[in-house]
C-alpha positions in Angstrom: 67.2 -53.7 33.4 65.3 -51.1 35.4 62.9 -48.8 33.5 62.0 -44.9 34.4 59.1 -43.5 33.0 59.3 -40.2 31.8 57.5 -37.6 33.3 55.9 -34.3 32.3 57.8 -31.1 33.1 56.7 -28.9 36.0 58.0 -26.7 38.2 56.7 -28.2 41.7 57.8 -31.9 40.5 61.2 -30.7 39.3 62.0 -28.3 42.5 64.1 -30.4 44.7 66.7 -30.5 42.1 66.9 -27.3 40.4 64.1 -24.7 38.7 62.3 -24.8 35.6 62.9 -21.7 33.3 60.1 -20.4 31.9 57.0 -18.0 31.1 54.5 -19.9 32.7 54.1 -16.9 35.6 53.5 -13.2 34.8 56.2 -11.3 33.7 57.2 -8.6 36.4 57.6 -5.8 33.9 57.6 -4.2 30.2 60.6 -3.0 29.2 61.6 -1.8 26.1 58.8 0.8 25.7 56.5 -1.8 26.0 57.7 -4.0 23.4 59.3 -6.4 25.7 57.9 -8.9 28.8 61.0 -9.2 31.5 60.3 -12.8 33.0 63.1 -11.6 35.7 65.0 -14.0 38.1 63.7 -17.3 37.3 67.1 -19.3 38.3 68.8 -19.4 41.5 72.2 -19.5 40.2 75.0 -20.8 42.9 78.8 -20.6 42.4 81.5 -21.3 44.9 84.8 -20.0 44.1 84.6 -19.0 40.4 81.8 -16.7 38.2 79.6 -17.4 36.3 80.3 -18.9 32.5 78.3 -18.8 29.5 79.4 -21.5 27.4 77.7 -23.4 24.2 76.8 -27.2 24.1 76.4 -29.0 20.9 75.4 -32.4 21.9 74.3 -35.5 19.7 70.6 -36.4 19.9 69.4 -39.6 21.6 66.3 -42.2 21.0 64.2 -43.6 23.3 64.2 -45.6 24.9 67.6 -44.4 26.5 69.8 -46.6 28.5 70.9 -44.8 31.5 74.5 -45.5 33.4 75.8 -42.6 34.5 74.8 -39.8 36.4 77.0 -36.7 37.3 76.7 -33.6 39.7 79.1 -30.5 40.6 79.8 -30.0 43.8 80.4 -26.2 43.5 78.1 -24.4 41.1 74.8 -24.8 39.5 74.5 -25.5 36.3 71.6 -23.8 33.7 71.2 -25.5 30.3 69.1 -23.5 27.8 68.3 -24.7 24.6 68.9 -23.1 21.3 65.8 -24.8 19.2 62.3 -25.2 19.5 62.5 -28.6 20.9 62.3 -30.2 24.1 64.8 -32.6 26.0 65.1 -35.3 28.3 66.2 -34.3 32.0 66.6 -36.9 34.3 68.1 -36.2 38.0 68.4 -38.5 41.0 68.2 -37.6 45.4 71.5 -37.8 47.0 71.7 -40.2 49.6 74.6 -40.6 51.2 76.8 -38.8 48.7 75.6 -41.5 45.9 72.7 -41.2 43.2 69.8 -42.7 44.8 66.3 -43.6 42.2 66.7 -41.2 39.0 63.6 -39.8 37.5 63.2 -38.4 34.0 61.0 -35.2 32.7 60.5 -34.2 29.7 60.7 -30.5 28.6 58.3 -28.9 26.0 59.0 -26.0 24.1 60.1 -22.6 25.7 61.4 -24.7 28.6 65.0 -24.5 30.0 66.2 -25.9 33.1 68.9 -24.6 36.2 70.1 -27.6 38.1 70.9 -26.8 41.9 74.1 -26.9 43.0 75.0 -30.6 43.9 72.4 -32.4 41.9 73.1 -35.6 40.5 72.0 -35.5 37.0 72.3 -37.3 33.5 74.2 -35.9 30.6 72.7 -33.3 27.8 70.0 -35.2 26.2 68.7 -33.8 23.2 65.9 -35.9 21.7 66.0 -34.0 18.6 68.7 -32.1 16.3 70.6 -29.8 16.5 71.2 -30.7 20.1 72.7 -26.8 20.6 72.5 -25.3 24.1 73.7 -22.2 26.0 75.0 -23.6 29.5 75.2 -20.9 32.6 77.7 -22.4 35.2 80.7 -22.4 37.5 84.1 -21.5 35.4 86.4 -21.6 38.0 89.9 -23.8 39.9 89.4 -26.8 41.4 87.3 -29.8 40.7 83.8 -29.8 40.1 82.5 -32.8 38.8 81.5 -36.0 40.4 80.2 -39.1 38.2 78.7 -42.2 39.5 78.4 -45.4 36.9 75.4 -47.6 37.6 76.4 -51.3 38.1 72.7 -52.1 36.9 71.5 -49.6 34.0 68.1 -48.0 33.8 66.0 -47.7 30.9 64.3 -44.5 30.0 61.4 -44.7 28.2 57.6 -43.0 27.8 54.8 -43.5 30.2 
């Protein structure tokens, strides 16, 4: 079995396949009569054909290390996945070539952290590493088809550096 070592979370490593939501930059105003920091447009959300969604995930926590098989993307909207908890979680994504997967890499979020996948991105499933696994998910609600999966013949392992 292959193995991918996770990686930390940042914004220039993560860029080629989406952008990392956070307060890690200055936020561009006060609102609120000063009470509140706007962190303002930190996503570039994409949708072809439909509007945007809000939706919530509940997904089951997994252990490391994780056996990876299959990846998935959507072809026409970006996809934003913002957890509900204090905790982290495993994002791993992979470089189309060709119109297949090609080598996956895995981050790890910390705290605060919430990702927007671009448009087209191959990408693994929800991965909580930690209960309760509860997300609010920005994407594409709209006709037509919008996912893609890709099995692995030969499965990767996830695990820490």
């Amino acid at each position: 079995m292959r193995h991918i070592a996770i990686e930390p979370m940042s914004a220039a490593a993560f860029a080629p396949f989406g952008d990392l939501i956070d307060t890690s930059k200055a936020a561009e105003k006060l609102i609120n009569q000063g009470h509140c920091e706007r962190f303002h447009d930190r996503a570039q959300m994409e949708f072809a054909g439909g509007r945007a969604g809000l939706s919530l995930f509940q997904a089951k926590p997994r252990e490391l290390p994780y056996q990876l098989d299959l990846v998935e993307r959507h072809p026409e909207g970006s996809q934003a996945f913002i957890p509900m908890s204090e905790h982290g979680f495993l994002v791993i994504v992979a470089p189309d070539q060709d119109g297949k997967p090609g080598q996956p890499r895995a981050f790890e979020t910390e705290a605060g952290q919430a990702i927007n996948f671009h448009r087209g991105t191959w990408h693994g499933v929800l991965t909580p590493l930690h209960a309760p696994g509860l997300f609010a998910v920005v994407d594409r609600i709209g006709p037509g088809e919008n996912l893609e999966e890709h099995l692995f013949g030969t499965p990767y392992l996830v695990v820490r550096a």
